[in-house]
C-alpha positions in Angstrom: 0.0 0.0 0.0 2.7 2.3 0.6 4.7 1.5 -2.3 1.5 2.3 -4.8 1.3 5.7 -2.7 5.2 6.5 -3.7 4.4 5.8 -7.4 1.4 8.1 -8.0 3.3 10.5 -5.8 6.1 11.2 -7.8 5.1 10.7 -11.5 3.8 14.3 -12.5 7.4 15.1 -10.8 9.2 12.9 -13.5 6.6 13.4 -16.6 8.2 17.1 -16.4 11.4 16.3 -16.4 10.9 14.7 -19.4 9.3 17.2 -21.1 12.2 19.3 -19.7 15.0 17.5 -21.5 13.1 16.7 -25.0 12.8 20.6 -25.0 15.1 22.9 -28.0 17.1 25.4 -26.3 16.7 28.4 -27.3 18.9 30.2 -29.9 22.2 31.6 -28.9 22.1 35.1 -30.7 25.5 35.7 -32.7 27.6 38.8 -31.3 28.1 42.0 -33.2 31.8 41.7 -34.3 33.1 44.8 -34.1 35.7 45.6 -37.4 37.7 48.4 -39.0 37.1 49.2 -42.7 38.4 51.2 -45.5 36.5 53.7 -47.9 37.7 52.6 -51.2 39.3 55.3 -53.3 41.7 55.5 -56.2 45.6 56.0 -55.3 48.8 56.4 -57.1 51.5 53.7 -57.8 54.3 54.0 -55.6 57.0 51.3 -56.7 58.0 49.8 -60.4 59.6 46.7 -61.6 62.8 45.7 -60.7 65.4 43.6 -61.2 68.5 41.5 -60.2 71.7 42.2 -63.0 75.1 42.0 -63.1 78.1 44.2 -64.2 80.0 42.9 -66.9 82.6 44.0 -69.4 80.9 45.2 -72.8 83.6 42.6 -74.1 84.7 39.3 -73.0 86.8 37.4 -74.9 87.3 33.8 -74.7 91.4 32.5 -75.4 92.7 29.5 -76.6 95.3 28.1 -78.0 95.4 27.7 -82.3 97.1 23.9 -81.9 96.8 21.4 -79.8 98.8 20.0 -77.2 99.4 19.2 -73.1 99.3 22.4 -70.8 102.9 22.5 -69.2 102.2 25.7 -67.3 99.1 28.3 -66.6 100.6 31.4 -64.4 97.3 33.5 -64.2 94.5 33.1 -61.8 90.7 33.7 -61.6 91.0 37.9 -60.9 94.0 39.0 -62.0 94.6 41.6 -64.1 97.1 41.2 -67.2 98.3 43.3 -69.9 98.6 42.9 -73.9 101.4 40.6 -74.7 101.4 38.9 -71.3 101.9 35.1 -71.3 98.8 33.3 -70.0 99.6 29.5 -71.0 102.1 27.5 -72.7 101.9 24.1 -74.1 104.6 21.9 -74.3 107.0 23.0 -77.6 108.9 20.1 -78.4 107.3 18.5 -81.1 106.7 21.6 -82.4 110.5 22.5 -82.6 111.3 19.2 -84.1 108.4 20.2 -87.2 110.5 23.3 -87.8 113.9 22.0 -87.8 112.9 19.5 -90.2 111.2 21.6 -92.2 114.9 24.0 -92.1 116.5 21.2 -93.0 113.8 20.9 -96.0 115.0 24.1 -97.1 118.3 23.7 -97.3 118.2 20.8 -99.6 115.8 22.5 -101.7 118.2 25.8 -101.6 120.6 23.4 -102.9 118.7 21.7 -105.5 118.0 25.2 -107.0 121.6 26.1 -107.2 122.6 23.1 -108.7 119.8 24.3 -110.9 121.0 27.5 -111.6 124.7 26.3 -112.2 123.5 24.0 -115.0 121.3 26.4 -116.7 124.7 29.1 -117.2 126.9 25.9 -118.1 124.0 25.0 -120.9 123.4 28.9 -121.9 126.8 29.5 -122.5 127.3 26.4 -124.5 124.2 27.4 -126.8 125.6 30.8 -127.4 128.9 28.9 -128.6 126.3 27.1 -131.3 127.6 23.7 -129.3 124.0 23.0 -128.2 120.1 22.9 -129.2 118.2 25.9 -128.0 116.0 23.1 -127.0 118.1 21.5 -124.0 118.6 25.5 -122.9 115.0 25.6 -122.4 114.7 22.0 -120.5 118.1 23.4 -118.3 115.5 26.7 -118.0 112.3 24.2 -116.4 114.6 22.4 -114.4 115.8 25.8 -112.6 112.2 27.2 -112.5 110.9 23.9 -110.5 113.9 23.7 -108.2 113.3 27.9 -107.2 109.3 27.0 -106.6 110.5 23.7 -104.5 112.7 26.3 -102.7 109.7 28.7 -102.0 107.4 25.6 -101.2 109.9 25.1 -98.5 110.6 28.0 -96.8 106.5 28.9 -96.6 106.3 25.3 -94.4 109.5 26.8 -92.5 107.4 29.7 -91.6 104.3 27.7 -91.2 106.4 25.4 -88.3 108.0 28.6 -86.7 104.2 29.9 -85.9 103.1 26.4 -85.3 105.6 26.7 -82.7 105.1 30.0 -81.7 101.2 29.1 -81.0 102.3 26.7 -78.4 102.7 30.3 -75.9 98.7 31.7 -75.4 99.5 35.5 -74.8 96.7 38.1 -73.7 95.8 40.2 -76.7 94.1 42.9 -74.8 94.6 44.4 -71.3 91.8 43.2 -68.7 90.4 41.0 -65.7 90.6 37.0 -66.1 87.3 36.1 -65.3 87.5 32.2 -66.0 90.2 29.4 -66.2 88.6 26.5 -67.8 91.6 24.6 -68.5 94.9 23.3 -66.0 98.2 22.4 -66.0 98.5 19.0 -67.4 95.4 19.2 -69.3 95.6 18.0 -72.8 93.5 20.5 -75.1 92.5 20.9 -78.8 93.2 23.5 -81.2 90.4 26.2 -80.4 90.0 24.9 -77.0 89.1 28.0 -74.3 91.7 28.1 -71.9 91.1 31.8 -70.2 88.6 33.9 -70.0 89.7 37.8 -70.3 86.9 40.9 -69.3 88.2 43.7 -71.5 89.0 46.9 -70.1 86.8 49.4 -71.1 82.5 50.3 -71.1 80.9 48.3 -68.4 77.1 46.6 -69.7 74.7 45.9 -67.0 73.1 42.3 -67.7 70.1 41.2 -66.3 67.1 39.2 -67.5 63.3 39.8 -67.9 59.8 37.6 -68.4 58.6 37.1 -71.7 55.2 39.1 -71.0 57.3 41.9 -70.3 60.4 42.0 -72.8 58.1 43.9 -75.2 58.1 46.6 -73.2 61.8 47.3 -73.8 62.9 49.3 -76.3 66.9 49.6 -77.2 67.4 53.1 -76.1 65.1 53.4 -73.3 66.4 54.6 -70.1 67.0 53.0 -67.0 68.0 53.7 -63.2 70.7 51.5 -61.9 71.1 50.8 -58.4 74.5 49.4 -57.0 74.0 47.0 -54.1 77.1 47.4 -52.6 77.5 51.0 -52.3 74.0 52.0 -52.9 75.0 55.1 -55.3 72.4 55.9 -58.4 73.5 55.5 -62.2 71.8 56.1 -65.3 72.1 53.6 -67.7 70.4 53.0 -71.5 69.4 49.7 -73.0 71.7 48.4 -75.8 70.7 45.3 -76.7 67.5 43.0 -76.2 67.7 39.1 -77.1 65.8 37.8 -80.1 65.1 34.4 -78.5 64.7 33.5 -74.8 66.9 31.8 -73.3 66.5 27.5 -73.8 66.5 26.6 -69.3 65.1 29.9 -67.8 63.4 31.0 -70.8 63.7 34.5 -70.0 65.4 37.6 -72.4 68.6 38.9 -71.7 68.9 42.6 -71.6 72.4 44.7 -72.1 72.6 48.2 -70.3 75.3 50.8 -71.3 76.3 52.9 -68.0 76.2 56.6 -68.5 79.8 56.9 -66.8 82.5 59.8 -68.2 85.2 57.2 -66.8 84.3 53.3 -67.1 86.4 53.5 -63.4 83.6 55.1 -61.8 81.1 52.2 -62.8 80.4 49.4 -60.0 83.1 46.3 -59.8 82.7 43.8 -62.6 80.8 41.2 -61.6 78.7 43.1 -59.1 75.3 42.5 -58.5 72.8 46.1 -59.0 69.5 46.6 -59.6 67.8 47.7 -62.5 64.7 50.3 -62.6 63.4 49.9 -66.7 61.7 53.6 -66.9 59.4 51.7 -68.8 57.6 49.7 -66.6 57.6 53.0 -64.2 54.2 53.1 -62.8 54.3 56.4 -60.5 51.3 58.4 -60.1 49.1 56.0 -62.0 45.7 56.3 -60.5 44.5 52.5 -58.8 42.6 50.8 -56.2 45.1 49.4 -53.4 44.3 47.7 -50.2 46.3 45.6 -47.9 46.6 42.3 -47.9 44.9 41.4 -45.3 41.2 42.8 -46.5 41.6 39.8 -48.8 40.2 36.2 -48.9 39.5 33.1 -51.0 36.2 32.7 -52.3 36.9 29.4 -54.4 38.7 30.0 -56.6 39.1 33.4 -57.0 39.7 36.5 -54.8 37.6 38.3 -52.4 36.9 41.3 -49.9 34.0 41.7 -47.4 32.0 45.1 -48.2 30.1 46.5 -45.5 26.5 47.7 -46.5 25.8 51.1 -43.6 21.9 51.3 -44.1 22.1 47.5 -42.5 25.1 46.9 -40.8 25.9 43.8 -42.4 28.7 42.1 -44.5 28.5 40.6 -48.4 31.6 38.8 -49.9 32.7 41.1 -53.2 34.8 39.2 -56.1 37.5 41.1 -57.1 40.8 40.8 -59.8 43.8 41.7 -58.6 46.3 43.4 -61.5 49.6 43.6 -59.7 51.4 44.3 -56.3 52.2 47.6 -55.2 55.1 47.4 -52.2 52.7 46.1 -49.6 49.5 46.9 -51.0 47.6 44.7 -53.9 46.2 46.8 -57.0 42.7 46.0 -57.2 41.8 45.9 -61.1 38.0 45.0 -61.2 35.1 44.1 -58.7 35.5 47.9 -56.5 34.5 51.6 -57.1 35.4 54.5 -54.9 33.3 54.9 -51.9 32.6 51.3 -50.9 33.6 49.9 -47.3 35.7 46.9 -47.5 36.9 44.9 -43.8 40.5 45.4 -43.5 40.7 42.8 -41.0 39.3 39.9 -39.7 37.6 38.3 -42.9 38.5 35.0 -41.5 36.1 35.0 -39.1 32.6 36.2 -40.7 29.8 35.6 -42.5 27.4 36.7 -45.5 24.6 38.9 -44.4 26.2 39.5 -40.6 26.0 42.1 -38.7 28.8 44.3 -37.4 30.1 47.2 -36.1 32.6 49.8 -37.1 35.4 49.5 -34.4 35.6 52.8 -32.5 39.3 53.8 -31.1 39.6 55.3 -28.0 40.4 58.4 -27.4 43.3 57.7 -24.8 44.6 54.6 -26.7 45.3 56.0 -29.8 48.6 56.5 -29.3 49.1 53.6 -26.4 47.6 51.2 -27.2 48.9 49.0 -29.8 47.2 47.1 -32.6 47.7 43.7 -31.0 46.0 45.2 -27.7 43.3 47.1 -30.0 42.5 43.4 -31.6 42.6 41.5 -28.1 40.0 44.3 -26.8 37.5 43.7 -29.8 35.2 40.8 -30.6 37.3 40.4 -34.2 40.9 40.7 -35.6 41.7 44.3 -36.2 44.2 45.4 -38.4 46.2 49.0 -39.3 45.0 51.3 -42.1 42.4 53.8 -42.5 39.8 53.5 -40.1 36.0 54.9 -40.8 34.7 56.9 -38.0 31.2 55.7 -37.6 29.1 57.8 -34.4 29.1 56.8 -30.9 25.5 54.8 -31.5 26.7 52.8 -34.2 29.9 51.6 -32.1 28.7 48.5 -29.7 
């Protein structure tokens, strides 16, 4: 009896908690991030194209020896700076002195032959003009002379054929200038035509540097250019000399030669130096654009985005846009923006299409204290720096 009393007691108690727990719970209202935007408006372009190059001589010649033959001795190194005349590798002569004293000893037996020659054809002539003789053996003594003169000549060119033959064997600088390159050693054997030592001329300094195929058309031989040195940081004015016809086979870039605009090629950056080039024609200052910083930007599949911020409502839409180029920091908006809209310059990570916000309000005692990390802890979103749109008090939660 008790036990059926304890039942009916306590079963409206546990009906309710069932009801209780089968119950939705209400709706968790989403907070009104706060945000700082930017009023889209047209700026200029601040930076250009430019590029890495290197100083080089405007000519670089590439030595080796005319005959072939084992390198007995190299006395130049990689840097050093020879004069006309200077000996910068010899191959070993010997054979080559063997060639000419044979070929001496060639001429002396035909130098002998043709004065044999010689003697016979005055015997014979004076004989014929004592009517003891045909005219006809005068004129066989007369060949026979003729042939052993020619033999004689024959001779003496393959003497002076040996003597530079032999003379070859010594590679001497031809100009004045910097060795840029050894490409052979002592103890190498090397063919005729072989490069040995590479010489940087003295004289006009080119600036050498390379450039994308969507861009080469844009350089034009004669166009200026600002030159840079990265060492000492000085300014030069240079002009475009040359522009490849065909790109090059593994980078497949264009190679473009710069003439310095220097009174005294002494005064131009060390060879081999790296500078950078400025091509005025690619210069993009005070051209009018849309910029915004990077981080206003997001992916929307597969194309780029920014979150513009509708002020009748208060809330957020995702914007494509095309972006043309990089400016420094910034990123060159082409397409997809018009002066005047609000675009989120931070914190696009974190919302949603059709949310609502609010404009981010600084302070006015932490505008110069407080920092931006301590101005993003202190809102409900990521803040970044950059031009911030006053909204009134009422529209700041």
């Amino acid at each position: 009896m008790y036990k059926k009393s304890f039942s009916v007691r306590f079963l409206p108690l546990a009906a309710a908690i069932v009801l209780v727990a089968c119950s939705k719970p209400a709706p968790v209202e989403e907070p009104v991030r706060a945000v700082k935007v930017l009023t889209v408006g047209m700026g200029s372009m601040q930076s250009g194209a430019e590029f890495a190059g290197e100083v080089r001589a405007r000519v670089e010649s590439r030595l080796g020896f005319r005959v072939g033959g084992k390198i007995t001795q190299r006395p130049v190194e990689v840097g050093q700076r020879v004069k006309a005349g200077q000996l910068l590798a010899q191959l070993d002569p010997q054979d080559f002195r063997l060639a000419a004293e044979a070929a001496k000893a060639q001429v002396a037996q035909a130098a002998t032959n043709r004065n044999l020659a010689a003697a016979d054809y005055k015997r014979f002539k004076e004989l014929k003009d004592q009517n003891f003789i045909s005219g006809a053996e005068v004129e066989r003594r007369e060949a026979t002379l003729n042939a052993a003169q020619a033999q004689l000549e024959q001779a003496q060119a393959q003497l002076s054929g040996q003597r530079n033959q032999a003379a070859y064997t010594n590679l001497l600088a031809d100009v004045s200038g910097v060795v840029t390159a050894v490409e052979a050693e002592r103890g190498q054997v090397v063919a005729a035509g072989t490069p040995v030592v590479r010489i940087a001329q003295d004289g006009p300094r080119d600036i050498v540097f390379s450039v994308p195929e969507d861009r080469v058309s844009m350089i034009k031989e004669g166009s200026g250019v600002d030159v840079r040195a990265w060492s000492a940081g000085e300014n030069l004015k240079g002009m475009v000399r040359e522009v490849a016809a065909s790109a090059d086979p593994v980078t497949r870039t264009y190679q473009v030669k710069v003439s310095l605009d220097v009174a005294n090629p002494k005064d131009a950056p060390p060879l081999g130096s790296t500078v950078y080039v400025s091509p005025q024609a690619f210069a993009r200052s005070g051209v009018a654009v849309i910029k915004l910083p990077t981080s206003a930007f997001k992916q929307d599949g597969k194309t780029s985005a920014v979150w513009v911020l509708d002020p009748a409502t208060m809330t957020v839409r995702s914007q494509p846009v095309e972006i043309a180029t990089a400016d420094g920091n910034d990123v060159v908006v082409s397409a997809g923006l018009t002066p005047g809209m609000l675009v989120v310059s931070a914190g696009v990570h974190v919302l949603t299409p059709g949310q609502k916000v609010s404009i981010y309000k600084e302070k006015e005692g932490d505008k110069v204290a407080v920092s931006p990390a301590t101005a993003a802890s202190s809102a409900t979103g990521s803040v970044a720096t950059g031009t911030v749109v006053q909204a009134p008090a009422s529209a700041a939660k």
